[in-house]
Residue, then its C-alpha position, 0 to 999 in steps of 0.5 A: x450033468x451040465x449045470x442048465x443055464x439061464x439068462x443072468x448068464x448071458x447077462x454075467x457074460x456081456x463085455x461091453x457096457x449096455x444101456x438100461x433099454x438094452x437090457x430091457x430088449x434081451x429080457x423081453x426077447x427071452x421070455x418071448x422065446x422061452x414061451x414060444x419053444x415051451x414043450x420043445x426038446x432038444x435031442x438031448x432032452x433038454x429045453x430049446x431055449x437051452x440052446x438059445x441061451x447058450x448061442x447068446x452066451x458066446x456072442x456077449x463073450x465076444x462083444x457083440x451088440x444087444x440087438x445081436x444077442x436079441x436076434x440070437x435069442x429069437x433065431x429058432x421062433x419063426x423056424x421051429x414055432x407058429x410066430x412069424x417073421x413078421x410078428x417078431x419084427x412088429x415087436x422087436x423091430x425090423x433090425x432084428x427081424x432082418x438077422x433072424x430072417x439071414x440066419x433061417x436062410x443061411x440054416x438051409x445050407x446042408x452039406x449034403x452029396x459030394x463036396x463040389x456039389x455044396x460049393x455051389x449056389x449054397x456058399x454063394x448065399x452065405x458070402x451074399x449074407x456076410x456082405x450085407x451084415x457080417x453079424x448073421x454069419x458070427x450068429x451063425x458060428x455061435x450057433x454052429x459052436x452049440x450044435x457041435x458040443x451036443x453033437x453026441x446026442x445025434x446019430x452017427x450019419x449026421x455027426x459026420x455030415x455035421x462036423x465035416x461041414x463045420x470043418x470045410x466051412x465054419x471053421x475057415x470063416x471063423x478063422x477069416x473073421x479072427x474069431x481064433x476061440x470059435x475056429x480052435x474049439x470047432x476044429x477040435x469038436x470036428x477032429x473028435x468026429x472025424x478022426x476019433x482014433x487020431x483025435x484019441x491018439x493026440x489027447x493022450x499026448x496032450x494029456x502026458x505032456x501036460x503032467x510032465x510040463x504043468x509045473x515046468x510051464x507054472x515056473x517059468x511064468x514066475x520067472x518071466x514076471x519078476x524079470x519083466x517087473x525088474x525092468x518095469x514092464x507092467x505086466x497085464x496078464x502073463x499065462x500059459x497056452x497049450x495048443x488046440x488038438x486039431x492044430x497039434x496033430x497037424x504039427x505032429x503029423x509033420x514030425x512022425x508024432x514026435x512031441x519034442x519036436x514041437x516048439x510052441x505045445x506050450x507057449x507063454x502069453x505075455x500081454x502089457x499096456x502097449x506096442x512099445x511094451x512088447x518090443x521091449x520085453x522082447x529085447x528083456x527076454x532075448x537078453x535072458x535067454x538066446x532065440x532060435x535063429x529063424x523063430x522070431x515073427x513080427x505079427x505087430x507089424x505085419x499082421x496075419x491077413x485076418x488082422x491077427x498080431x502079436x510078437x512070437x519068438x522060440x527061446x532055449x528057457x530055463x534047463x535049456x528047454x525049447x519054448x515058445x513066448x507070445x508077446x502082446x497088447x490087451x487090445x491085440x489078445x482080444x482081436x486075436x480071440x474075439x476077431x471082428x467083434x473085439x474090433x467094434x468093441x475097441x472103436x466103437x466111438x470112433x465109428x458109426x453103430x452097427x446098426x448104421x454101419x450093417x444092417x440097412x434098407x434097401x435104399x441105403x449104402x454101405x460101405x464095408x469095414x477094411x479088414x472086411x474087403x475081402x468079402x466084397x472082392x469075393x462078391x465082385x468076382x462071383x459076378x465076373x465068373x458068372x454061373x460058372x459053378x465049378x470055377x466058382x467051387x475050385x477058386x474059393x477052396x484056393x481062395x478062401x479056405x486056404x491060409x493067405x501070405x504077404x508079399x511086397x512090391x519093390x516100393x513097399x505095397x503090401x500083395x495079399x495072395x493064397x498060399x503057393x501063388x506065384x509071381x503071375x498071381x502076384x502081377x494081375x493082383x497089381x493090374x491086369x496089363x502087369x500080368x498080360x505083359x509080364x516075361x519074367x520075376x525076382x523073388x527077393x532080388x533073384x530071378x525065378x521061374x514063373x511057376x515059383x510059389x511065393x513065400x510070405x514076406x517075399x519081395x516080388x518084382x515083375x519083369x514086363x514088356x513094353x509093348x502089349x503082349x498076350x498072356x501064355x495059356x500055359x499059365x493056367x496050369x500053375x496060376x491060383x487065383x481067380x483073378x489070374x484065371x479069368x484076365x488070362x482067358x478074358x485076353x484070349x477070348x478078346x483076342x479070338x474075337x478080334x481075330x473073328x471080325x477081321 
């Protein structure tokens, strides 16, 4: 039996200072919510506010605000009892209210028929909600996260339904927003699910390497500490990661389930004060012992698209034993957990509230944070393709779900692009007229074909034409991104109408 939680746990959990008024807030909003869900169960058989609890558990893990944890608290009430949104709003403010109202709308997207079916108006609403306040979507994964640890106590049918839901949508944005310990634990609840024999197959993997490296991985963290203390690195935090389940079958599926051909199942976690710390306990470990050519990641400066960083590299450590180390600030190790969240966390002085900087009337402005651009480029484009629900459908499981790369312009400039995007994608990202009057690319200073997907980290260079040239539709069958798509049939179709009026 799990020990039932209660509310000093979500106050034991919060990382962030809060004020007295604060604390006052979350105490009244539990009680409030205890007595509106009294005589509720769960499934389970447990009380609802169980859950409530444990969705505001995660979010004060994460760093998010009070009024955050308040909405996460009350964001059942006005669904699954008789009070009202308004109710709520005359005693908790209209803030409040206006996340709990985005997380009841936003619990109306079922994942119900075919997949082209749900990535219609559905998804739209939820990129809609993330663009107004980004915290009614990290609610929501919080929420999402509880549903799928007691997803036992559904029947079979829905369990399905759930956990590929989860996987094809809540997952993806969790790793979008760097939230990496919500995406690995749904990913992982999702593969129990939905491949229970594979799911199975890779615990007990798991579970034999383990015994046979637990003491290995424990004497090479002592090993580390005393040879980066030596040379008077301070060291932060240093311990041992296993990778996700639902990661490490990928991975194993990749190398017929052969487990010594995966390098990083057990990696060292090095975290010290600061970036010059890491560069420097690189150059201490390499010294030790010799890298792998080709396995050494520069994620500090330049980072994943969704703003993760860290220093990777693959050494031959003691016994000869292939392992992976991770090196990073305290700040990058709670980015890559916490995501967004740690982000306001660690600037919070230095930006408006979330309040100021999120939740707004309807006569104020935003401005979205940078990291978060690509939420507003998701909002323009659903106005350029219109109804257009199928184009709409296939561009964000290229787009959005998909894992991104970088690639350079000759002068530098960063390219954020999908996976397998080619040189045409890379021209219209720089400027529709680049894409219209390109004939040519170089990939890293050789030439390319057209249809060639960029690796990450590539130099890209376009060839063009001086004079204005249509794009061939020919490109549509290789370009992937909506940007590309939509210029190239925009070209044609203007071009067919002024054809039309001579």
């Amino acid at each position: 039996m799990p020990i039932p939680i209660v509310i000093d746990d979500v106050f034991k959990a919060i990382t962030r200072p809060l004020s007295g008024s604060d604390e006052k807030l979350i105490l009244e909003a539990y009680h409030f919510a205890e007595n509106a869900h009294r005589g509720q169960k769960r499934k389970s058989g447990a009380d609802y506010i169980v859950h409530c609890l444990h969705v505001a558990k995660t979010l004060a893990e994460i760093g998010m605000d009070a009024k955050t944890l308040v909405a996460s608290i009350l964001h059942d009430v006005p669904e699954d009892t008789e009070i009202t949104l308004a109710e709520i709003e005359k005693k908790f403010g209209d803030e409040v209210a206006y996340l709990i109202d985005g997380i009841t709308k936003l619990g109306k997207i079922k994942l119900r028929g075919t997949k082209e079916e749900y990535y219609l108006e559905n998804l739209r609403k939820m990129f809609l909600a993330m663009a107004k306040d980004i915290r009614v979507v990290i609610i929501k994964l919080a929420d999402r996260l509880h549903n799928m640890r007691t997803l036992e106590h559904l029947p079979p049918d829905k369990q399905e339904r759930i956990a590929r839901e989860t996987m094809e949508v809540y997952a993806p944005i969790a790793n979008r927003l760097g939230i990496g310990e919500i995406k690995g634990e749904l990913e992982d609840l999702c593969f129990k699910y939905l491949e229970p024999e594979h799911y199975a197959e890779t615990k007990k993997i798991e579970e034999m390497y383990l015994r046979e490296g637990e003491k290995y991985m424990q004497s090479v963290i002592a090993l580390f500490r005393t040879l980066l203390t030596k040379e008077k690195i301070q060291i932060l935090d240093i311990s041992g990661r296993t990778k996700h389940l639902y990661r490490l079958y990928q991975k194993l599926k990749r190398h017929d389930m052969d487990v010594s051909q995966i390098y990083d199942f057990i990696a060292i976690r090095v975290v010290v004060p600061t970036i010059a710390d890491c560069y420097e306990s690189l150059g201490i470990i390499h010294r030790e012992y010799r890298p792998m050519v080709g396995r050494i990641k520069d994620y500090i400066s330049l980072p994943k698209p969704n703003g993760y960083q860290s220093l990777h590299t693959t050494v031959f450590g003691p016994d000869g034993r292939i392992l992976e180390i991770q090196i990073r600030t305290q700040k990058m190790h709670d980015e890559s957990e916490y995501g967004i969240a740690a982000h306001w966390m660690y600037t919070e002085k230095a930006r408006p509230s979330w309040q100021n900087l999120f939740f707004r009337r309807k006569t104020d402005t935003v401005t979205l944070p940078k990291d978060l651009t690509w939420v507003k480029q998701l909002q323009e484009w659903q106005k350029e393709v219109g109804r257009d629900d199928r184009e709409f459908a296939e561009g964000l499981k290229i787009e959005f779900f998909k894992n991104h790369i970088f690639a350079f312009t000759p002068k530098g400039d960063i390219i954020d692009l999908p996976e397998e995007a080619t040189p045409i994608d890379f021209a219209y990202a720089i400027h529709s007229e680049i894409g219209n009057r390109t004939v040519g690319a170089k990939a890293d200073r050789k030439m390319v074909p057209l249809d060639y997907q960029i690796k990450n980290g590539q130099v890209i260079e376009i060839i063009t034409v001086k004079e204005k040239k249509k794009p061939s539709l020919d490109w549509l069958a290789f370009v992937k991104t909506s940007t590309a798509k939509s210029r190239i049939r925009q070209e044609h179709r203007h071009s067919e109408f002024e054809t039309g009026k001579q």
